[in-house]
TORZAKOL-461544 format. One line per field, with one value per residue (C-alpha): residue number from 0; residue in three letters; x, y, z. Coordinates in steps of 0.2 Angstrom, whole numbers. Last residue first. Example, Ala and Ser with C-alpha at 12.3 -4.5 7.8 and 13.67 -1.06 7.14 Angstrom:
n	1 | 0;
res	SER | ALA;
east	68 | 62;
north	-5 | -22;
up	36 | 39;
//
This chain:
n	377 | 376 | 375 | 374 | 373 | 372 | 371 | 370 | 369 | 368 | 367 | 366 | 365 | 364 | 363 | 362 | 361 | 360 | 359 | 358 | 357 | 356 | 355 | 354 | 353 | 352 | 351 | 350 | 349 | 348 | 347 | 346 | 345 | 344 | 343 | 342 | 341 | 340 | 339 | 338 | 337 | 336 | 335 | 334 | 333 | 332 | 331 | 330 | 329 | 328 | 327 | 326 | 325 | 324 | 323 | 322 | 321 | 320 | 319 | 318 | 317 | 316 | 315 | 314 | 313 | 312 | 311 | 310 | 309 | 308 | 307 | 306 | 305 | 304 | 303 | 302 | 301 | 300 | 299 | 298 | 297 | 296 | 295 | 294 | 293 | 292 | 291 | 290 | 289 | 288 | 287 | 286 | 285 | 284 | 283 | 282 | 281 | 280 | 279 | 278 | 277 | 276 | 275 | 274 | 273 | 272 | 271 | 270 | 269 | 268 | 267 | 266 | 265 | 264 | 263 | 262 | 261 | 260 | 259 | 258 | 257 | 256 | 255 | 254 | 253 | 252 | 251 | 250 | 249 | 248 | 247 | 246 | 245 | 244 | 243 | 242 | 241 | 240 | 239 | 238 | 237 | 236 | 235 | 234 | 233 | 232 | 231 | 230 | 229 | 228 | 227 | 226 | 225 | 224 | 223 | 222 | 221 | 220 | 219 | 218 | 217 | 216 | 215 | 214 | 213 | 212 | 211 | 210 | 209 | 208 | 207 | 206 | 205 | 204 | 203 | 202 | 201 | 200 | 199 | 198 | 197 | 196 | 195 | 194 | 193 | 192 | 191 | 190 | 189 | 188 | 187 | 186 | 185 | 184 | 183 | 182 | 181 | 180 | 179 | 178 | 177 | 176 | 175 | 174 | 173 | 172 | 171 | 170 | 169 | 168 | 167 | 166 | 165 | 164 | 163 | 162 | 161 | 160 | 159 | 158 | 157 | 156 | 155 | 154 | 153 | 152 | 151 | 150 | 149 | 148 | 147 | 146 | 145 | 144 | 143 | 142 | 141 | 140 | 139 | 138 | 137 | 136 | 135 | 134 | 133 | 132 | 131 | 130 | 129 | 128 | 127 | 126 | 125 | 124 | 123 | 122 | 121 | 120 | 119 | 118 | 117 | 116 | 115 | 114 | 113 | 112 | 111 | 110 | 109 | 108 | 107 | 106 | 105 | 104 | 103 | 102 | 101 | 100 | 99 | 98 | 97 | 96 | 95 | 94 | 93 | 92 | 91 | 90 | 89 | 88 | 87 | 86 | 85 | 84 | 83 | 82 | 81 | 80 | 79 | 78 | 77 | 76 | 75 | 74 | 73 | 72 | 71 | 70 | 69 | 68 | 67 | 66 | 65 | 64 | 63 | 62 | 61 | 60 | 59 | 58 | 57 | 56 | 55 | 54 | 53 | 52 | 51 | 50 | 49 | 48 | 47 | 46 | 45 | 44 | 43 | 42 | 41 | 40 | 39 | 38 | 37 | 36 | 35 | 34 | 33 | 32 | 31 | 30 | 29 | 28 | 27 | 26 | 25 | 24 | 23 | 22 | 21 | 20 | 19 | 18 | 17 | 16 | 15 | 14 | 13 | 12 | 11 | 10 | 9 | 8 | 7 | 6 | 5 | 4 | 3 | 2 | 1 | 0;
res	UNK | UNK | UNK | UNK | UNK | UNK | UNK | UNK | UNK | UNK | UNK | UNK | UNK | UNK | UNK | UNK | UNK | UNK | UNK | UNK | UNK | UNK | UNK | UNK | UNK | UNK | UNK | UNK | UNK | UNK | UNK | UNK | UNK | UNK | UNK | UNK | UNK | UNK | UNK | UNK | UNK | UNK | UNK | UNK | UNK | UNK | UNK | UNK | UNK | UNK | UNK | UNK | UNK | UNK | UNK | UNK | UNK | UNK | UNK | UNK | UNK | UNK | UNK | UNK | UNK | UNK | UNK | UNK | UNK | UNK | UNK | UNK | UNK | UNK | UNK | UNK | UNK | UNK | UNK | UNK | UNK | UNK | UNK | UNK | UNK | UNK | UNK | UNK | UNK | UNK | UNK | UNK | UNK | UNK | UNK | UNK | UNK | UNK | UNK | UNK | UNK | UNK | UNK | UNK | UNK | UNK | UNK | UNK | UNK | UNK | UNK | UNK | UNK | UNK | UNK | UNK | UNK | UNK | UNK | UNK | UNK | UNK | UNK | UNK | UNK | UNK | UNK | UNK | UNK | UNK | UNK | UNK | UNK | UNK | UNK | UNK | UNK | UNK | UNK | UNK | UNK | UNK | UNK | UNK | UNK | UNK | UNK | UNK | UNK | UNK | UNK | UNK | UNK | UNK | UNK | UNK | UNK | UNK | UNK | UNK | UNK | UNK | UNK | UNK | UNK | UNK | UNK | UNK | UNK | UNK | UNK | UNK | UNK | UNK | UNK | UNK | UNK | UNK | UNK | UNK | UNK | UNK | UNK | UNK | UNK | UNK | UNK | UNK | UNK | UNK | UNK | UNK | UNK | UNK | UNK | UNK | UNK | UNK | UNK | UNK | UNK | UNK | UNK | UNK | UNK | UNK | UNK | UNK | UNK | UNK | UNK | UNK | UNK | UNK | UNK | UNK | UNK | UNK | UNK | UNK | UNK | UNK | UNK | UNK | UNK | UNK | UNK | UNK | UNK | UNK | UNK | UNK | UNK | UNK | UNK | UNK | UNK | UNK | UNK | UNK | UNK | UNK | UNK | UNK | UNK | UNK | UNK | UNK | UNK | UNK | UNK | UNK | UNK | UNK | UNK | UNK | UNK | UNK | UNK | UNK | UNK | UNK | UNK | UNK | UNK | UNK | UNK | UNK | UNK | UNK | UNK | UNK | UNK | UNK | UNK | UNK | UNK | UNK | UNK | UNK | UNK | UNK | UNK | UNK | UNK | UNK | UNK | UNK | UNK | UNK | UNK | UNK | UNK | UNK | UNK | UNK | UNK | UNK | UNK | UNK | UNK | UNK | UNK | UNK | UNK | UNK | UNK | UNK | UNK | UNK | UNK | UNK | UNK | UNK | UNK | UNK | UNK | UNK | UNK | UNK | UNK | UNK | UNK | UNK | UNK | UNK | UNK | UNK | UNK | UNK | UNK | UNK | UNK | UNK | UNK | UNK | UNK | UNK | UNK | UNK | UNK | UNK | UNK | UNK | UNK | UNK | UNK | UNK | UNK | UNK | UNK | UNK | UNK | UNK | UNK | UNK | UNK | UNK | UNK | UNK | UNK | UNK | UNK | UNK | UNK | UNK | UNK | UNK | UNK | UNK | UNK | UNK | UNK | UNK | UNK | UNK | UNK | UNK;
east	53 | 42 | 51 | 44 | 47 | 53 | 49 | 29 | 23 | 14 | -5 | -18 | -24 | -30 | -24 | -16 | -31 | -30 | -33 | -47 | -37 | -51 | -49 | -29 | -32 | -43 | -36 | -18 | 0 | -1 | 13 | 6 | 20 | 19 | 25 | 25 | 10 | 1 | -1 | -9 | -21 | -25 | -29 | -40 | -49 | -54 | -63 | -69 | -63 | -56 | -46 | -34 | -35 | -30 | -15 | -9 | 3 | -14 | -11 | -24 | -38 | -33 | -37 | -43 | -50 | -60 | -58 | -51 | -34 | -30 | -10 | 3 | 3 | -5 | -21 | -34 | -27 | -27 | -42 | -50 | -41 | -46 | -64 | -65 | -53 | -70 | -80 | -98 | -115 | -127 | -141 | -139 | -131 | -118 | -114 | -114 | -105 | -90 | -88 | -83 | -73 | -62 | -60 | -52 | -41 | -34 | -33 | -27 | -13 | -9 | -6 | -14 | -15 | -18 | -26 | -38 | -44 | -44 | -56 | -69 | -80 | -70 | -67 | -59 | -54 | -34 | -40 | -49 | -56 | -57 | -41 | -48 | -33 | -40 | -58 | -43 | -35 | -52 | -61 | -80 | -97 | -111 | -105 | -108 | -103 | -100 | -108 | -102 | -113 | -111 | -117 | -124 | -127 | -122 | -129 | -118 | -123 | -110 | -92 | -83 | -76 | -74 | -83 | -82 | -89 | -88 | -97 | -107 | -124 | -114 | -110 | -129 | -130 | -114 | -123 | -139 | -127 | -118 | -135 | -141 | -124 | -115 | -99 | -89 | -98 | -93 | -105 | -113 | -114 | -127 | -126 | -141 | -143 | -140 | -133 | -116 | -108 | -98 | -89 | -90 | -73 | -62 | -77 | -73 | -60 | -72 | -87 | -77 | -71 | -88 | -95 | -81 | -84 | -101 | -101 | -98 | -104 | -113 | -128 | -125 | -127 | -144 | -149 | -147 | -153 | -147 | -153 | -141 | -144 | -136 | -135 | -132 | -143 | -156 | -155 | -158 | -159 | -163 | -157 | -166 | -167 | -147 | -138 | -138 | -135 | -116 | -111 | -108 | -96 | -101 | -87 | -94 | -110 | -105 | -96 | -111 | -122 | -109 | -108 | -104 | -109 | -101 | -89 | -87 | -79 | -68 | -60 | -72 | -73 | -79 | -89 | -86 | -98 | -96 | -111 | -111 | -92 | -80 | -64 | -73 | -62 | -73 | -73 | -79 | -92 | -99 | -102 | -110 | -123 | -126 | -132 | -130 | -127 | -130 | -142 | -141 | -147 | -162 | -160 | -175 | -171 | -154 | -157 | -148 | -150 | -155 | -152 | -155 | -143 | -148 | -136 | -121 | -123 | -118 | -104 | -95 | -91 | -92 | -75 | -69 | -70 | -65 | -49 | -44 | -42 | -35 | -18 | -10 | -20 | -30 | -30 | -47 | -46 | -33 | -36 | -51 | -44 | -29 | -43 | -50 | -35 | -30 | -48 | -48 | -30 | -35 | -49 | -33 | -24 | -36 | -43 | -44 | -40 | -55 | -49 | -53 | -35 | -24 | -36 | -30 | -13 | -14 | -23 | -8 | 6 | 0 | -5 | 6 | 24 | 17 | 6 | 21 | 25 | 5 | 5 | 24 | 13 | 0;
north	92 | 95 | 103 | 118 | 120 | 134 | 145 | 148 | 158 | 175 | 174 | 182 | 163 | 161 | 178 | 194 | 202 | 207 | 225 | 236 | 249 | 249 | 230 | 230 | 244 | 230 | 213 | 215 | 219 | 236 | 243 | 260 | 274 | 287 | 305 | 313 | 324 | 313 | 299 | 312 | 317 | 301 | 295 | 310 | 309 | 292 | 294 | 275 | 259 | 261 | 275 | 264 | 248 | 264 | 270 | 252 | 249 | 243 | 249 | 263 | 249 | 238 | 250 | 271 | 266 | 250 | 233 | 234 | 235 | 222 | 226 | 213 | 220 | 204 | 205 | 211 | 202 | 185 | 189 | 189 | 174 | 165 | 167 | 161 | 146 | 144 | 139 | 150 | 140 | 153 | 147 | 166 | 158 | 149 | 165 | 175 | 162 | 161 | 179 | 177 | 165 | 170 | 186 | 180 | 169 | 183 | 191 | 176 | 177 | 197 | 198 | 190 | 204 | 220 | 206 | 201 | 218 | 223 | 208 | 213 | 198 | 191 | 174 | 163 | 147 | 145 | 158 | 147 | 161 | 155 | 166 | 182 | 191 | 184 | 197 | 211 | 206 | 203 | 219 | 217 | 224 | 211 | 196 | 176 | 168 | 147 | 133 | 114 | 103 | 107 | 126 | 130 | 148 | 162 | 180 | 194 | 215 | 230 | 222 | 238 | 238 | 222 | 221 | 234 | 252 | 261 | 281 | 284 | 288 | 299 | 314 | 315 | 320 | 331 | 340 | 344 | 349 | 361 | 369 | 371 | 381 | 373 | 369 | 381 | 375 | 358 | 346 | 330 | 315 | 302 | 283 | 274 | 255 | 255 | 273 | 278 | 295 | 303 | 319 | 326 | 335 | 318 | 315 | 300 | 290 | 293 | 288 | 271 | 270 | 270 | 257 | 246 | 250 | 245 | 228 | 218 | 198 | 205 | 196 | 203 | 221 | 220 | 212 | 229 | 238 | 256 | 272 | 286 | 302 | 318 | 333 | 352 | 354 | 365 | 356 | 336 | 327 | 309 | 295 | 281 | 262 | 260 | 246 | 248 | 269 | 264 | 257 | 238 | 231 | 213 | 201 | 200 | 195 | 181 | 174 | 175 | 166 | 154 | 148 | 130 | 128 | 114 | 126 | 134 | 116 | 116 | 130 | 143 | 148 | 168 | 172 | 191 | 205 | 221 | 225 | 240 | 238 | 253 | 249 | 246 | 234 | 236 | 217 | 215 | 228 | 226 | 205 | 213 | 224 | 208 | 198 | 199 | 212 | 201 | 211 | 208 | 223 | 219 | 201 | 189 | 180 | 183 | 193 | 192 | 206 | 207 | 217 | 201 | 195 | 185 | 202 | 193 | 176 | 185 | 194 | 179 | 169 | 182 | 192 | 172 | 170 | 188 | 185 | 168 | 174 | 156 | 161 | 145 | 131 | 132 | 113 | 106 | 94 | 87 | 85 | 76 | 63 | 61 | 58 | 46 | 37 | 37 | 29 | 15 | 11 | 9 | -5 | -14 | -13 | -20 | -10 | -17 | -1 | 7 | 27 | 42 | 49 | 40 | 49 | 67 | 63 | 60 | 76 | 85 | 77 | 85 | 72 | 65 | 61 | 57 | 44 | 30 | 34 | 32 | 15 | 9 | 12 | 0;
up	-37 | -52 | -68 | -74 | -93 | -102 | -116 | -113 | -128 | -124 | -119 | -133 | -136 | -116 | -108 | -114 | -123 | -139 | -143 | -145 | -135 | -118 | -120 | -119 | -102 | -95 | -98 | -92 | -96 | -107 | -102 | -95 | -93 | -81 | -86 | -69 | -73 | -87 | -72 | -61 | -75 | -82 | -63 | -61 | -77 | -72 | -57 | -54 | -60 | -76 | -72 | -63 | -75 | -88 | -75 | -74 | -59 | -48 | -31 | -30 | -34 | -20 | -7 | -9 | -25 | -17 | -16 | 2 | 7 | 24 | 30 | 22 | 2 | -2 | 11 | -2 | -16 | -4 | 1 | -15 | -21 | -7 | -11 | -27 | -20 | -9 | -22 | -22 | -17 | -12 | 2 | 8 | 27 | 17 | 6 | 25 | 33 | 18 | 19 | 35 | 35 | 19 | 28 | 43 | 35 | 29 | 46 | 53 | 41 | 43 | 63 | 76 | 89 | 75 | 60 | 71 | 77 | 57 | 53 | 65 | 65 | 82 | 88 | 102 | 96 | 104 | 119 | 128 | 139 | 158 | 165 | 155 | 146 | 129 | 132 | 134 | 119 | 108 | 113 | 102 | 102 | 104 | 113 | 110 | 124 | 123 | 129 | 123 | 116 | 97 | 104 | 117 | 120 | 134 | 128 | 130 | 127 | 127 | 125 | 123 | 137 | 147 | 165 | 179 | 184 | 171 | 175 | 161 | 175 | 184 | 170 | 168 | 186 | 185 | 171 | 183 | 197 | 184 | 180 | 196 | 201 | 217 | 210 | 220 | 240 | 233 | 228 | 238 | 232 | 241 | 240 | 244 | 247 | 265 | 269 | 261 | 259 | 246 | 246 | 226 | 219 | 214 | 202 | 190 | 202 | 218 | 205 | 202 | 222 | 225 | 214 | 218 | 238 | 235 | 228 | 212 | 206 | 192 | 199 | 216 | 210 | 198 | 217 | 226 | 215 | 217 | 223 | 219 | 230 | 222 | 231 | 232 | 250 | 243 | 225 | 231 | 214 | 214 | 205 | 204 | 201 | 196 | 193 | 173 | 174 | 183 | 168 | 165 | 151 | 149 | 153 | 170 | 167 | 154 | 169 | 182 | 169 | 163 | 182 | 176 | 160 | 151 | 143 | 161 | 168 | 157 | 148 | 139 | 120 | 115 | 101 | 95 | 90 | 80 | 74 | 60 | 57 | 59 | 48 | 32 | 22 | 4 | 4 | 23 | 24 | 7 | 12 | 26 | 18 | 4 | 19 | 39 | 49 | 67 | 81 | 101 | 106 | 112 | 119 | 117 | 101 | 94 | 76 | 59 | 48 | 29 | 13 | 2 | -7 | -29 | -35 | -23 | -33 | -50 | -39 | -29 | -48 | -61 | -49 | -48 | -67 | -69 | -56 | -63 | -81 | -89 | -98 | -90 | -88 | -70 | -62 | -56 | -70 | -67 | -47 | -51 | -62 | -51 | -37 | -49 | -50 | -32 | -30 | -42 | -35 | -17 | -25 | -32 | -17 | -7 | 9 | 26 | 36 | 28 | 17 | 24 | 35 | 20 | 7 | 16 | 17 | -3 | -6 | 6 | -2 | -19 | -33 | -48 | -42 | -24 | -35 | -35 | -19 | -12 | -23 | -13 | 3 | 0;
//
């Protein structure tokens, strides 16, 4: 069995060949291992591009002829408010044209035994979220005789987030060095300083109060605890992947993010790519669109080539093109033409678009230069 694998190593990669060792029976003849190495070589055959082919039109035709069929829709977790998904042809725009601020940031974060299986996954998901002081508030009252603020909070808001008083009051005390405070049961008071006691600046201070941070990750402004594939996980809206990895319960190997430029900041260029294949692979899956992955790939690749995430826009990939007529083909030709004219730029006429634009044969298929060497296969 292991001579057939050699004698195919010299027509299949290593990695298709690993991949039927890991499938095939352990009590398999020969002959049957055969029929299948030879209609994997078929396959593989098949699958290859020939020189000259147009990959990036036939992948362009490939994502954007699905893309018209989108809809303009948004995912939403039953029973949590703010817990919405962009989903569809507005999110496959977001990831392509590299927008930097997302519409729902929102990341799913993997525990370590015994959390996964849902040991105090409520209290935990609590404390990732970012609470403000508004959220464990009932009231808050405005004393203007005596220049004073009384905040009436839940008491039971506060145990569920797993905090206490002197958090909360060491926050404000951090926020408004200028107020005294003083506990009573359940009430704190704040008092102004005989400079600050104007109505109107007591009014302000009171709005002031209710932004005041008092634990949890930033950023990270709704959580929902799911299970999924019988583990449970957190699923968060808003996102803060380094300080969420700092956590001693995260499993930090699968932890993930839909903001592509967080991912590429803490895991560098490759995940970010990688990044972008996923998640316009959900949304397709998600559509009902059936789109080759490779398609795919070879968008992020041209988005992620030049090591930081360009999007397929003027300002990204467009701008990098060496043509000056695949430049002004895209969008704002006159400026393009203009620039190039000033610094005497010279187009060499290496691609499909500017050779189309000149009536000209195209340099692909037939229109492609004569190959003068062959490659020989290690």
């Amino acid at each position: 069995m292991s001579r057939l694998f050699k004698k195919y190593e010299e027509v299949l990669p290593i990695r298709v060949i690993d991949d039927i060792k890991d499938n095939i029976p352990d009590k398999i003849t020969d002959a049957r291992l055969k029929q299948i190495l030879d209609k994997a070589v078929l396959q593989y055959e098949s699958m290859k591009v020939m020189p000259g082919e147009s990959v990036g039109i036939v992948g362009a035709e490939s994502i954007g002829e699905p893309g018209t069929q989108m809809t303009l829709n948004t995912f939403h977790f039953a029973g949590v408010a703010e817990m919405n998904v962009t989903m569809g042809l507005p999110r496959i725009i977001e990831i392509l044209d590299g927008k930097k601020n997302i519409q729902t940031p929102m990341m799913e974060i993997y525990l370590k035994k015994p959390y996964s299986q849902g040991k105090d996954i409520k209290k935990i998901a609590l404390s990732i979220k970012e609470t403000k002081l508004d959220e464990i508030v009932l009231e808050i009252m405005v004393n203007i005789a005596e220049s004073k603020i009384e905040l009436v909070f839940d008491e039971q808001k506060i145990e569920s987030i797993g905090t206490d008083y002197s958090i909360i009051q060491k926050a404000i005390k951090s926020s408004f060095k200028n107020l005294a405070i003083s506990k009573k049961g359940n009430v704190i008071s704040l008092k102004m300083s005989e400079k600050e006691k104007e109505i109107n600046e007591l009014f302000k201070t009171k709005e002031k109060i209710k932004d005041i941070y008092i634990q949890g990750v930033k950023g990270i402004k709704q959580v929902l605890p799911i299970k999924k594939d019988g583990e449970f996980l957190i699923v968060t809206a808003g996102t803060n992947m380094k300080k969420v990895m700092e956590l001693d319960y995260v499993d930090k190997t699968r932890i993930m993010s839909n903001d592509i430029f967080e991912i590429a900041n803490i895991f560098g260029i490759e995940a970010a790519r990688q990044a972008v294949i996923n998640e316009v692979y959900k949304v397709i899956q998600n559509q009902g669109l059936n789109v080759d992955i490779r398609h795919l790939m070879l968008v992020s690749d041209t988005m992620c080539a030049s090591g930081t995430i360009k999007g397929v826009t003027r300002y990204g990939v467009v701008k990098e093109k060496a043509s000056v007529l695949a430049r002004a083909s895209f969008e704002t030709p006159i400026k393009h033409i203009f620039n190039a004219s000033q610094i005497g730029e010279i187009d060499n006429l290496s691609s499909v678009v500017e050779n189309v634009m000149l009536n000209q044969p195209v340099p692909v298929g037939t229109g492609l230069p004569g190959l003068i060497t062959k490659v020989k296969r290690d």
